[in-house]
Steps between C-alpha positions, in 0.01 A plus 500: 500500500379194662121430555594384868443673756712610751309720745166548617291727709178341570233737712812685682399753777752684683428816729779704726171661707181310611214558229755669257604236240779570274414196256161357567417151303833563262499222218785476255710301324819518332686243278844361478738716310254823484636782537266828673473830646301534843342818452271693753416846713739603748398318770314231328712197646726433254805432754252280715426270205874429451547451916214260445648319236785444697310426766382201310871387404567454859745798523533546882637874482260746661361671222338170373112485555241249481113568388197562761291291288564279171841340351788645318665143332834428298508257293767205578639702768657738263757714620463898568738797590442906492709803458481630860516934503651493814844282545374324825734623844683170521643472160674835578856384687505196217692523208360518139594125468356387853193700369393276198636207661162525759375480141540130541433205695844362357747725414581405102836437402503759259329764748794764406381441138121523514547826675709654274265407192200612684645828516574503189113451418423874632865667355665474846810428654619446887779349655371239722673518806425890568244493812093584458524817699801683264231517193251792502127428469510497125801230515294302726185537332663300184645250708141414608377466145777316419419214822135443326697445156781274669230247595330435167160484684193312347286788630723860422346831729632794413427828650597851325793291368678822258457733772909436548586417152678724262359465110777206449386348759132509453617339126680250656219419742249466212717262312513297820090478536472422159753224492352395827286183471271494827240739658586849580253758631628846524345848695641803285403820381766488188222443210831493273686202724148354486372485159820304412442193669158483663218340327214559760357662798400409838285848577429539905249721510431694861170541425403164499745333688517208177770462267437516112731289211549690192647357228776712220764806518539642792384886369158359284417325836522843730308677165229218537521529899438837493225539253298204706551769834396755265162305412453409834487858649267601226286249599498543876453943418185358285359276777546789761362760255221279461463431924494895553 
């Protein structure tokens, strides 16, 4: 992994409602090449730091966001692209093919290609000319992992990226990561899928609206998580105990 980095959140403050912030002075960064899980609460922000990261790539789609206060910055300009949940309404009447060529601001030669081994990479096949709204939510829900992949991003975001994904194709998705030579930052609740390719944390916590960088395997890093909360309520019962 490279020393460089490639993004950085410097004093990032985001809030939906006045006076409730969901990040409030976030500072992070994250090097070229790592590879992390974003961990956090339910409702700790976790899809709002990836909108904001794409909100610093320039993506113009709606769910991009920019910060109230502070900077979110990508080195060189570097490149970023996220497995959607949802397959947006006006890729439905397009064809698989017409789908991952919006991929692209040229279409590659070898578009037909690229597809095809993408799929491969998650243990899935799909003839390219059969139309968006044919495939059931599960077929779709591949095809949007497989649009992050088909990009080779400098920035990778994926969000609960097995939930689709049979056990061969959870394998073959692993091999991809690890063969995979830029930045990848992955939401997922699969400790398994996780501990075989992560090497650190990025830990939102709601409490505090910051983010915390662990470093190691995914499963020592919740164990270490956990015992800090653990501490931490111990102390606060102690303070009130002593207050009363």
């Amino acid at each position: 992994m490279s020393e460089e980095v490639v993004l950085r959140f410097s004093g990032v403050t985001f809030e939906y409602k006045e006076k409730k912030p969901l990040l409030d002075d976030v500072s992070f960064s994250v090097r070229k090449g790592a590879k992390l899980t974003l961990m956090g609460q339910n409702g700790a922000g976790k899809s709002t730091l990836f909108k904001l990261i794409l909100g610093a790539a320039g993506d113009s789609s709606e769910i991009a966001l920019q910060p109230d206060e502070g900077k979110v910055h990508l080195t060189d300009s570097a490149s970023v692209a996220i497995s959607l949940q949802v397959m947006p309404e006006e890729m439905q009447s397009k064809t698989v093919r017409d789908f991952f060529a919006a991929a692209f601001e040229e279409i590659p030669y070898n578009l037909d290609k690229q597809i095809t081994d993408t799929l491969k990479a998650i243990n899935y096949e799909m003839p390219i000319d059969r139309s968006i709204k044919d495939l059931s939510g599960g077929q779709q829900a591949r095809l949007l992992l497989a649009y992050a992949l088909i990009q080779k991003p400098d920035v990778l975001l994926l969000d609960e990226p097995t939930n689709n994904l049979d056990p061969d194709g959870i394998g073959q998705l692993i091999y991809f990561l690890m063969m995979y030579e830029k930045t990848v930052i992955v939401i997922s609740h699969d400790a398994d899928f996780l501990n075989s390719f992560t090497e650190g944390v990025l830990y939102l916590d709601k409490n505090t609206q910051k983010v915390e960088q662990y470093k190691g395997n995914y499963s020592d890093v919740v164990e270490e998580i956990k015992a800090r909360i653990e501490r931490e309520q111990r102390k606060n019962a102690q303070a009130l105990k002593n207050i009363q």
